[in-house]
ZAMAR-788487 format. One record per residue (C-alpha): residue in three letters; x, y, z. Coordinates in steps of 0.02 Angstrom, whole numbers, plus 50000, padded with zeros to 5 digits. Each point is the difference from the previous one (the first is absolute). Layout:
ALAXYZ;...
***
This chain:
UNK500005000050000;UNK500645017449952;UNK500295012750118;UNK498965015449993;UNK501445010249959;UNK500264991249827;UNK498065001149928;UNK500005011149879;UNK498625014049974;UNK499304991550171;UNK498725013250098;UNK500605007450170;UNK498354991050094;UNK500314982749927;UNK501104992250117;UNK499045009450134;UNK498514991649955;UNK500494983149991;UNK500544999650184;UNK498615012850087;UNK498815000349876;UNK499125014149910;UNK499325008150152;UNK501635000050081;UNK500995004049866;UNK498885016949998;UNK499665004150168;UNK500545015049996;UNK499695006149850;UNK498024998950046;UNK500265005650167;UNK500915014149910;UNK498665002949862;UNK498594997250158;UNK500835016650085;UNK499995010449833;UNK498304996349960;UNK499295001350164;UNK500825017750037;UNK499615008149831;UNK498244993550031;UNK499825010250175;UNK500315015249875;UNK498394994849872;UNK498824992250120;UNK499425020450030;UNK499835004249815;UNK499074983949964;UNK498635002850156;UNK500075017049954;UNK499354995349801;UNK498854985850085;UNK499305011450126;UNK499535014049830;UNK499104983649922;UNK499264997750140;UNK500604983350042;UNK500565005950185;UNK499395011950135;UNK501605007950012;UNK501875001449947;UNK501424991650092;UNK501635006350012;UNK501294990050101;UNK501345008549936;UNK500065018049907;UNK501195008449900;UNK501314991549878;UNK501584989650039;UNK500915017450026;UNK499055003850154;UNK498504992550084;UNK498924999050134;UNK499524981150065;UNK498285000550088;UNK500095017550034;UNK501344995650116;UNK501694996649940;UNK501025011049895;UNK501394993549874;UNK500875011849901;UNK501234995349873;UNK501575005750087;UNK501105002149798;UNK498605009849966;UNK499855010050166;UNK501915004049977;UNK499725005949815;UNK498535013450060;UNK501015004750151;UNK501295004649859;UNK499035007649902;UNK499455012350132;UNK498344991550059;UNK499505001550194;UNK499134980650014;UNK498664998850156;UNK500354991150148;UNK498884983849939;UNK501304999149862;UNK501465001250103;UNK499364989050106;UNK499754986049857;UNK501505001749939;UNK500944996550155;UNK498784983750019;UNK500574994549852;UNK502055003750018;UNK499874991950162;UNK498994985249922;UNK501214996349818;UNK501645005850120;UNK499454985650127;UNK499434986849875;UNK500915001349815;UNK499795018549932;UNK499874988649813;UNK498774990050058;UNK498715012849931;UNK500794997249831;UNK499464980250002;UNK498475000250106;UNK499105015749981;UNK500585009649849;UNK498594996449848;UNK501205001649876;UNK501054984350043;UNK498764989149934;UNK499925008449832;UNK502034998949995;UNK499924982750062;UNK498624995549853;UNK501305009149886;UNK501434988350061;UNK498994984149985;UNK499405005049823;UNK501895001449968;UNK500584985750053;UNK498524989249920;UNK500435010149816;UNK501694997550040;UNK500285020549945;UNK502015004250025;UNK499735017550058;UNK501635012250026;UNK501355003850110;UNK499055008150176;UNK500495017150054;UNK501305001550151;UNK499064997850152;UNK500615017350061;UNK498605006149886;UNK498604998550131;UNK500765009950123;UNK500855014349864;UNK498035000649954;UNK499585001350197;UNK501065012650004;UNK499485010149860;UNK498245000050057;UNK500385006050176;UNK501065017149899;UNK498505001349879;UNK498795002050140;UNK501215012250076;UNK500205009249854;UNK498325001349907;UNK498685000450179;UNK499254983449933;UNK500054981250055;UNK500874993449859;UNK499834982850001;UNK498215000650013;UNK499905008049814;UNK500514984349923;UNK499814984150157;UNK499464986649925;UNK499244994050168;UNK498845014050001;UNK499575000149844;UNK499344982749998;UNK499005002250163;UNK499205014949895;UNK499824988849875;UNK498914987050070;UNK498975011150100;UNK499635014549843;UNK500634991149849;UNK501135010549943;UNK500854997249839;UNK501655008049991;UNK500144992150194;UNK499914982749897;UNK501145006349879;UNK501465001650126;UNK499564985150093;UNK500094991249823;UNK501595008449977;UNK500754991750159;UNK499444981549957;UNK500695003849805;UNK501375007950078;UNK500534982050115;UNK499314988849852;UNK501125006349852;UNK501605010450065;UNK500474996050166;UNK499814985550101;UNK499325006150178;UNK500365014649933;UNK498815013550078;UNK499894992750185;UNK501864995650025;UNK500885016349903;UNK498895011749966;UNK498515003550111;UNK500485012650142;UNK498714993350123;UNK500964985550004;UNK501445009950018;UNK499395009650172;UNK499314984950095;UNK501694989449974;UNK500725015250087;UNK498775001750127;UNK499964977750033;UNK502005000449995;UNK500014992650199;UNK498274992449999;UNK499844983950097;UNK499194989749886;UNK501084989249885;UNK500344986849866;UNK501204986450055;UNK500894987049912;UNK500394989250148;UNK500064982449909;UNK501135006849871;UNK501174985450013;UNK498284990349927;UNK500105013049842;UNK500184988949836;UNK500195014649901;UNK498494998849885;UNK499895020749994;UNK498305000150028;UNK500105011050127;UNK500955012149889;UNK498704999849875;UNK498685004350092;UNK500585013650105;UNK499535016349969;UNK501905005350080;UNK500954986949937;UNK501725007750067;UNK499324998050171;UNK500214980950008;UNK501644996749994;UNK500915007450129;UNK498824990150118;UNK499894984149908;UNK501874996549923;UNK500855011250162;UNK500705012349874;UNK500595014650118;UNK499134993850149;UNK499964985050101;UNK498154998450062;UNK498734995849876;UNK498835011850042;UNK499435015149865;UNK500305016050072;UNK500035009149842;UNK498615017149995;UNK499604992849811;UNK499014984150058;UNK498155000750006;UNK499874986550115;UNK498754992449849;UNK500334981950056;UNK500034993249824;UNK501674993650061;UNK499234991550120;UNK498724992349893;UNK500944993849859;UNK501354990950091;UNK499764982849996;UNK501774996650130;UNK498805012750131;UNK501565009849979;UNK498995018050076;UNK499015003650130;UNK499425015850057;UNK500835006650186;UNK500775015450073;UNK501465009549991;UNK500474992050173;UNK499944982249917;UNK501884996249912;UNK500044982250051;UNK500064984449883;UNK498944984449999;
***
C-alpha cells in the first residue's frame, strides 16, 4: 500500500476520511461555517421580521441585534464596536460615544484573550466566499500566479489608518468588502455584489488565498491585536507526521505550520505565529491526529 505522500493529485480530506470519517474529517469546518452563519444571521433576523411584520405576517419587529458588523447593539444591551474601524474615525477626527468605546474595548479584550484572527475564520462572511473560491480552484485545477508579499496587508493597514488622517473619512469602510456584503444581503445592492464578486474572482484566478492572507487589512489589524492570545494550534504528535502536506494545503497560513510541526526555529510544536486563524482545518484533515487545539501554556509532546 502506498503512502499518502506518493498519491498523486490525492485531495487534502482523503486520508482524513478514511480513518475519522467524513464528519470528523470536517468538524471544524462546520463548526466553523455553523459560527458564520449563525452570527451574520443575528444581523438579518431584524430586517426579515421587520418585512414580515409590513405583510403582516407578525405583530411586531424583532431586533436582537442592530446596526452592522462595524458597530452594534445586542439586545439593547451590549455594545461592540469594530475597534480597526474605531481607530480609523478617531483618526480621522471623529469624537465616538461612550457605547462605542465601550464595544470596542469588549471586543480587544475578547480577540486579545482568545486569537485576535479567529474573527477572520469564524465570524468574517467573506471567508466562506474565499474558501468557495479555493475549492473551485483546486477542483478546476486553475494555476493562478505568484501571491503578493505578505507585508502587503499591513502596508494596506497602514495606508488606511494615514488616509483617514488625512482626508476626515474612515477609509476602509469606502471599499470593505465585509460591509459591503452585509449591505448586500440586507438591501441588494449591486455594485456591493460587484466587489464581493471581485474578491471570490480575485482568490479563484490570480492568487491563491490571495485576499485573506496578503491583502485584506482587517486581517492585518486583528493578527496584531491576537499576537499573545491564549488560544492555540499545536502539533504535539508531530513525531506521528507522515508528511502527506495536507495540512499545508489546506491552511489558509500555510507558513505558520512549520516552525511548530518540523521544529524549524523553535523547539515546541506549538503555533505561536499572529498569521494563524486558529481554523482547525489542520486539525481536521490529519489523519496521524497530528493537531489539536490548546493554549499558549501547552508546549509539551505526546
Amino acid at each position: 500500500m502506498s503512502s499518502p505522500r506518493s498519491v498523486a493529485g490525492r485531495k487534502p480530506t482523503a486520508a482524513a476520511l478514511e480513518t475519522k470519517g467524513w464528519l470528523g474529517a470536517n468538524r471544524f469546518l462546520l463548526l466553523r461555517r455553523a459560527s458564520q452563519l449563525g452570527f451574520l444571521g443575528l444581523f438579518l433576523i431584524g430586517p426579515i421580521s421587520l418585512w414580515l411584520a409590513r405583510n403582516g405576517h407578525l405583530e411586531q419587529a424583532w431586533w436582537p441585534v442592530k446596526g452592522n458588523l462595524a458597530s452594534s447593539v445586542t439586545l439593547d444591551t451590549l455594545p461592540l464596536t469594530d475597534p480597526y474601524m474605531l481607530l480609523q474615525g478617531l483618526l480621522a477626527g471623529h469624537l465616538p460615544e461612550t457605547a462605542a468605546l465601550t464595544g470596542a474595548l469588549i471586543v480587544l479584550l475578547f480577540y486579545g484573550l482568545i486569537g485576535g484572527r479567529l474573527y477572520c475564520a469564524w465570524f468574517c462572511p467573506i471567508n466562506p466566499v474565499t474558501d468557495a473560491a479555493g475549492w473551485l480552484r483546486r477542483t478546476l485545477k486553475i494555476k493562478t500566479s505568484p501571491t503578493p508579499p505578505e507585508s502587503l496587508r499591513r502596508w494596506l493597514l497602514l495606508a488606511t489608518l494615514l488616509v483617514s488622517l488625512i482626508s476626515g473619512g474612515i477609509a476602509w469602510e469606502w471599499v470593505n468588502p465585509i460591509s459591503m456584503l452585509h449591505r448586500a444581503l440586507i438591501f441588494g445592492a449591486g455594485a456591493a455584489w460587484g466587489v464581493v464578486a471581485a474578491v471570490f474572482l480575485y482568490d479563484l484566478l490570480f492568487a491563491a488565498r490571495g485576499w485573506c492572507g496578503h491583502v485584506c487589512p482587517v486581517g492585518a489589524f486583528y493578527g496584531l491585536l491576537g499576537k499573545f492570545a491564549l488560544l492555540r494550534v499545536a502539533a504535539p504528535r508531530r513525531r506521528a507526521c507522515d508528511d502527506c502536506m495536507d495540512c499545508f494545503k489546506v491552511c489558509p497560513e500555510p507558513q505558520v505550520i512549520r516552525p511548530a510541526l518540523k521544529a524549524a526555529g523553535q523547539d515546541h510544536p506549538l503555533i505561536l505565529s499572529s498569521d494563524c486563524t486558529t481554523c482547525g482545518r489542520c486539525v481536521d484533515v490529519c489523519s496521524q491526529d497530528v493537531f489539536r487545539l490548546t493554549t499558549r501554556f501547552n508546549r509539551s509532546e505526546s
